[in-house]
C-alpha positions in Angstrom: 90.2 -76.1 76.2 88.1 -79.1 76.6 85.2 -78.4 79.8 86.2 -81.7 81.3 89.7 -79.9 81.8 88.4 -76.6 82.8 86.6 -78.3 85.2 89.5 -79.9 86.4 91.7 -77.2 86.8 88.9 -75.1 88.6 88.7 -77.8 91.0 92.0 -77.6 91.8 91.8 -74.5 92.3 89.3 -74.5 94.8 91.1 -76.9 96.7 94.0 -74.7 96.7 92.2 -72.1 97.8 90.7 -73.9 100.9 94.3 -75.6 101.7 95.3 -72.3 102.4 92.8 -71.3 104.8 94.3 -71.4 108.1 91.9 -70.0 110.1 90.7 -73.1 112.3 91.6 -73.0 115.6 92.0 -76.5 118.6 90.5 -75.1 122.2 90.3 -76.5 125.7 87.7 -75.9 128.2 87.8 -75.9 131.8 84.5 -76.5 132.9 82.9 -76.8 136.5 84.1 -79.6 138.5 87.6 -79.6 136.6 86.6 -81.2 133.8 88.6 -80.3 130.1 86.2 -80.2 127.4 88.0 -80.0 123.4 86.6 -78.5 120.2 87.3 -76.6 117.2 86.0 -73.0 115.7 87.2 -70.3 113.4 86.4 -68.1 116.1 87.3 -68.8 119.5 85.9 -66.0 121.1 82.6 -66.2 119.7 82.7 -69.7 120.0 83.8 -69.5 124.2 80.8 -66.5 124.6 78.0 -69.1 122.9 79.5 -71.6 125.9 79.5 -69.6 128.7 75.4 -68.3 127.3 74.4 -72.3 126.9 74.1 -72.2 123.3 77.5 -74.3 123.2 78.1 -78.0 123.4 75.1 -79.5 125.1 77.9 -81.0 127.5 79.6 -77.2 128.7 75.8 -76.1 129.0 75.4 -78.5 131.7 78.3 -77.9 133.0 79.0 -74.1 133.4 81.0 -72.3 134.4 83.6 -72.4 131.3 86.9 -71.1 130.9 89.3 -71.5 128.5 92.7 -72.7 129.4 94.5 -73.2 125.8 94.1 -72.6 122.3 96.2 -73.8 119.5 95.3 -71.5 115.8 96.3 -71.6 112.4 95.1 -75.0 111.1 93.5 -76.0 108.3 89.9 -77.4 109.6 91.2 -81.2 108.6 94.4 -80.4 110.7 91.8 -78.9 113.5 89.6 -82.2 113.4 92.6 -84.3 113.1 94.3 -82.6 116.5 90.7 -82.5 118.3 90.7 -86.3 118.0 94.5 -86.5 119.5 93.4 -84.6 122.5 90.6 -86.5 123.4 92.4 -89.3 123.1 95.2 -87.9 125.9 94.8 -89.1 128.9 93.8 -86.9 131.7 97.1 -85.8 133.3 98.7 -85.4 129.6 95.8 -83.0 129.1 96.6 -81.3 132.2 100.3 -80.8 131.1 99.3 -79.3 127.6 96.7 -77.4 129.1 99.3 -75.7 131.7 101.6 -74.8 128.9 98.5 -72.3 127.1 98.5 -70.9 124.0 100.4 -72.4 121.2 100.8 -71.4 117.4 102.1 -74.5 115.1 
């Protein structure tokens, strides 16, 4: 088989490979004064303790206490940017109504 088409097909492969990785997650943040800060890890948890330390977002280290208040897992990273974006976009009483329905799985 020609490289050119070994490459190819190892390519696809690859990309394959990372389609299937599911393991992003979509969080919400309550921080102090009420306010709902968004973002996306592979591991929540980690993600929520380098928050509440203030080695998080610089925006939840000013604004500390955290908590989180929803969680949506299983995405691709893309599908985890993608929804990020959406729920910034929400205005603030839609994010209060998808924040007091919790955790979701697609």
């Amino acid at each position: 088989m020609e490289k050119r088409y070994l490459r190819m097909l190892q390519g696809m492969a690859r990309k394959r490979r990372r389609r299937e990785l599911r393991d992003w997650s979509v969080y919400v943040l309550r921080c102090a004064g009420g306010a709902l800060y968004t973002g996306i890890a592979k591991d929540v948890e980690e993600r929520l303790r380098k928050h509440r330390a203030g080695r998080g977002a610089a925006y939840t280290r000013s604004h500390l206490p955290v908590e989180l208040v929803y969680r949506e897992t299983q995405m691709t990273r893309t599908e985890a940017l993608v929804r990020e974006a959406g729920i910034k976009r929400l205005p603030k009483p839609k994010k209060e109504a998808l924040v007091s329905k919790g955790t979701r799985k697609p």
